[in-house]
Kinemage of the C-alpha trace (Angstrom):
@kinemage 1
@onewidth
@group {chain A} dominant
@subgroup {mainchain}
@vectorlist {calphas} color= white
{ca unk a 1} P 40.102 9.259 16.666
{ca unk a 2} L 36.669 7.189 17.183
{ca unk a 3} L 35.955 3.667 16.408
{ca unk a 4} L 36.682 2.640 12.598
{ca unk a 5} L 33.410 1.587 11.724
{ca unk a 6} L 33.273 -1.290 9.040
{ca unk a 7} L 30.506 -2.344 6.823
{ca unk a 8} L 31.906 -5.274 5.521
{ca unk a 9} L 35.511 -7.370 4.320
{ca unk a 10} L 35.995 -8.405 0.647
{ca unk a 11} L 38.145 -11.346 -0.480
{ca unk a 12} L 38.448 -13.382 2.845
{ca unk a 13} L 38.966 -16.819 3.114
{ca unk a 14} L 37.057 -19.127 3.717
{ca unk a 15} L 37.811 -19.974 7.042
{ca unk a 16} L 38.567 -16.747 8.449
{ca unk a 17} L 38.082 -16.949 12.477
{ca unk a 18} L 35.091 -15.612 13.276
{ca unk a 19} L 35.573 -15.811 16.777
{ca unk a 20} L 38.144 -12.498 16.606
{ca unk a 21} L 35.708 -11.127 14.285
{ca unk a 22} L 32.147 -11.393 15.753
{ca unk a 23} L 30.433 -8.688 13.973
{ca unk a 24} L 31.363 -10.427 10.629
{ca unk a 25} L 29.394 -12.472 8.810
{ca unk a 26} L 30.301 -15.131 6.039
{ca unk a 27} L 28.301 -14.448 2.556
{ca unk a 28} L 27.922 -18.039 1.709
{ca unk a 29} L 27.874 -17.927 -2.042
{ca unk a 30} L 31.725 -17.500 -2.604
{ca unk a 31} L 32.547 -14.901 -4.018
{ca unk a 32} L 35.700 -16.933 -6.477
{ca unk a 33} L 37.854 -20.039 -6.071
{ca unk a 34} L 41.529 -19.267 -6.945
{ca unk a 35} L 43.883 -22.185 -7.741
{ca unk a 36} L 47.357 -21.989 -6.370
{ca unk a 37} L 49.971 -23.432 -8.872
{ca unk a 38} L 53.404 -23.877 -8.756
{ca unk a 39} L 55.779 -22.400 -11.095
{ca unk a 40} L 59.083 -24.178 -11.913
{ca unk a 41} L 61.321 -24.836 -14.102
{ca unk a 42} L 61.861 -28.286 -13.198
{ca unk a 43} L 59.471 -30.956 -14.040
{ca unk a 44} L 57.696 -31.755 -10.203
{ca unk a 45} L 54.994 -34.482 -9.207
{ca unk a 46} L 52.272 -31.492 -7.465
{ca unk a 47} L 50.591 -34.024 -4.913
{ca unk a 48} L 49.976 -31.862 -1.996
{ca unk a 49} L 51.981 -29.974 0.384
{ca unk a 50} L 54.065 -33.311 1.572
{ca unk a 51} L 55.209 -33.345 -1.994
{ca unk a 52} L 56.716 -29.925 -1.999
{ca unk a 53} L 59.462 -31.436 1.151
{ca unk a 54} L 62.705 -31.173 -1.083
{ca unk a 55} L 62.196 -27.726 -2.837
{ca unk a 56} L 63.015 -24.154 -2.053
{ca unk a 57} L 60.028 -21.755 -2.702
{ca unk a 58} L 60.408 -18.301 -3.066
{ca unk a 59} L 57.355 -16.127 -2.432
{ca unk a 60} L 56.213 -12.735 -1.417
{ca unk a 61} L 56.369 -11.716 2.056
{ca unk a 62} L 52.957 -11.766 3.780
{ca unk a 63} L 51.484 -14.777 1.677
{ca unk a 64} L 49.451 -15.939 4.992
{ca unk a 65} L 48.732 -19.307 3.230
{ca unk a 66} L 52.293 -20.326 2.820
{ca unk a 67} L 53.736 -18.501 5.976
{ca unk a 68} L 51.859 -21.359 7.637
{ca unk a 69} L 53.219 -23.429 5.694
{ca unk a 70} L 57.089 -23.063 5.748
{ca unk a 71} L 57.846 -26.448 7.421
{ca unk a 72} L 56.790 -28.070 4.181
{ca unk a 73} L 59.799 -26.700 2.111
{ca unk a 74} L 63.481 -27.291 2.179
{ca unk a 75} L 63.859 -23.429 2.278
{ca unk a 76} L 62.291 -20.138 2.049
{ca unk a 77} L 63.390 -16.979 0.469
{ca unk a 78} L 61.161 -14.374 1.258
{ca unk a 79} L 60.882 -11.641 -1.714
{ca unk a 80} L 58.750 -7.933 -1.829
{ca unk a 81} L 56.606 -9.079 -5.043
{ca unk a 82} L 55.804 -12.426 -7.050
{ca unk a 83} L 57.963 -11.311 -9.903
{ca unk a 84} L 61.032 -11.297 -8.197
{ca unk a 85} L 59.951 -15.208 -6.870
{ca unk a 86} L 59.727 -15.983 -10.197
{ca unk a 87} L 62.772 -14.582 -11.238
{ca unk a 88} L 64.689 -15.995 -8.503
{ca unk a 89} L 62.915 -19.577 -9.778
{ca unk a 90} L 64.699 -18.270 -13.238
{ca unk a 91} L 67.880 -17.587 -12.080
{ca unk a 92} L 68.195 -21.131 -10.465
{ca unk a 93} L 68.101 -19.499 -6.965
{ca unk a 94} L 64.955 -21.008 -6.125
{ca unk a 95} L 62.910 -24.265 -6.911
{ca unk a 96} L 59.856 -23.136 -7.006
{ca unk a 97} L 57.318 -20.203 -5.827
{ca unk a 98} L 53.287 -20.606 -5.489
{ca unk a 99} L 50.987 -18.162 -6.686
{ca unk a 100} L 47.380 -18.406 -8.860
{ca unk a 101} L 47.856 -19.436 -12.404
{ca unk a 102} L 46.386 -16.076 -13.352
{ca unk a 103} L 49.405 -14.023 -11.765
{ca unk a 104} L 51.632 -16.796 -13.323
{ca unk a 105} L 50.564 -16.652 -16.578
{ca unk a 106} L 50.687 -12.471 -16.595
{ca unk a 107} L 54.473 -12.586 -15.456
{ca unk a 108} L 55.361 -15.367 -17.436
{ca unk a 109} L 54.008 -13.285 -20.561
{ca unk a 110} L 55.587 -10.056 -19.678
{ca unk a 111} L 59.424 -11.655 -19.715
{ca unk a 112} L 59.873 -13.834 -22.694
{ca unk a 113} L 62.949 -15.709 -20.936
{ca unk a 114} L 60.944 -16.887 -18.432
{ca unk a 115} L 57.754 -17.586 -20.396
{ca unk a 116} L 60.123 -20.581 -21.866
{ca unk a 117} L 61.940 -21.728 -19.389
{ca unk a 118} L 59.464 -21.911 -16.532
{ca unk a 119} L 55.814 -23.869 -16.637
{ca unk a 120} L 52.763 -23.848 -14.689
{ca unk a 121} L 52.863 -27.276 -13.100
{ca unk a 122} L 49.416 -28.902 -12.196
{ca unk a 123} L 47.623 -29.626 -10.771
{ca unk a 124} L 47.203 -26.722 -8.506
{ca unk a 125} L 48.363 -27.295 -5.354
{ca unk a 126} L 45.880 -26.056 -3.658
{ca unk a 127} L 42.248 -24.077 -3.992
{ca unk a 128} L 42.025 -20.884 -1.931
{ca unk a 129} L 37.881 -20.322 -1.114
{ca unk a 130} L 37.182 -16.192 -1.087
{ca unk a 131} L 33.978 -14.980 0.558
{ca unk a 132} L 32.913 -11.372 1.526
{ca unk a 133} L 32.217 -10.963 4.884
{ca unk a 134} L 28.885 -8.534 5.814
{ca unk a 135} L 29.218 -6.331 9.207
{ca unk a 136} L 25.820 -7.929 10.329
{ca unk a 137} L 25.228 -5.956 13.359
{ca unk a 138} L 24.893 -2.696 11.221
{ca unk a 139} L 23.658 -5.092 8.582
{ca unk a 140} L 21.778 -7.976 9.602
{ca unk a 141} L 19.876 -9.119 6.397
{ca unk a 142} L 22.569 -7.844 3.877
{ca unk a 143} L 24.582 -11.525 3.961
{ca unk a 144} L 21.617 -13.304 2.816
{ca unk a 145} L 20.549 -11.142 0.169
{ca unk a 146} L 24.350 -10.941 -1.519
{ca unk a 147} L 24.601 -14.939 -1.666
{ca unk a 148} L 21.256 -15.289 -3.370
{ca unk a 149} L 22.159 -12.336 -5.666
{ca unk a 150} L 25.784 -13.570 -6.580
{ca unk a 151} L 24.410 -17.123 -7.199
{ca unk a 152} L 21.791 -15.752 -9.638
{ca unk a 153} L 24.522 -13.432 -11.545
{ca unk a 154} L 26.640 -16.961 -11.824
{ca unk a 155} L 24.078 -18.678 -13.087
{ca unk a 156} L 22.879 -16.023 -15.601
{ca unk a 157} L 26.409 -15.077 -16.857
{ca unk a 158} L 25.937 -11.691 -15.298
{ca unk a 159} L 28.773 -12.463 -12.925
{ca unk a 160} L 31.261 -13.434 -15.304
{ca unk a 161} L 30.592 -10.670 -18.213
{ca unk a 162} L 31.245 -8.349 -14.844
{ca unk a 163} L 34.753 -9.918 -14.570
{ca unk a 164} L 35.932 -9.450 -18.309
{ca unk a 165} L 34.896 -5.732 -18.409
């Protein structure tokens, strides 16, 4: 088996370390901003990850962002999918779990019992930055190009009708 060879990474964060990835390079128009809500059932003050001390959060394994993040919770129970999180936040098992209000909202609306027991909570407790990332040794001017392009489909709506195909 050869080397993998890899034009590019889609739906990185922001501060992915570039330092284990030198042939990458950061497209500096992001490419979306996704909010990070907690869902409850109790009524909780979101003010950052300090304010998050007394609960325990169920989430799905492999959630990098909260993985490095455990020492802010009272517990963790780790779960194979957001819907059982939730469902473990229904059942009383579990405080809270994290995930972006748009995942929220769809598993909220597919289960009735939990659409009204359990709320969205904001603000979001955090914003997760996602950029592609260009191979720029096989591709040295493609990086540039795609940030001027996705800020001009942004600002002309092209983006957005895109999305809601």
């Amino acid at each position: 088996m050869g080397k993998r060879r890899l034009d590019g990474d889609l739906f990185r964060v922001s501060h992915l370390d570039l330092k284990k990835r030198p042939n990458l390079q950061q497209v500096s128009e992001p490419l979306f901003i996704i909010d990070q809500s907690v869902l409850s059932k109790k009524d909780i003050l979101v003010n950052g990850w300090d304010s998050m001390a007394n609960y325990t959060i169920a989430y799905e394994r492999g959630t990098t962002f909260l993985d490095k993040k455990q020492n802010k919770f009272k517990s963790i129970i780790l779960v194979n999918s957001s819907e059982q999180a939730v469902a473990l936040v229904y059942q009383d098992r579990a405080d809270i779990t994290i995930t972006s209000r748009l995942t929220g909202k769809r598993i909220l609306s597919k289960n009735k019992n939990f659409e009204n027991a359990i709320k969205i909570l904001t603000p979001p407790l955090i914003e997760i930055t996602l950029h592609v990332y260009i191979n720029q040794k096989l591709h040295p001017e493609l990086a540039d190009k795609l940030s001027l392009i996705l800020k001009q489909m942004k600002q002309d709506g092209r983006f957005e009708r895109l999305l809601n195909i």
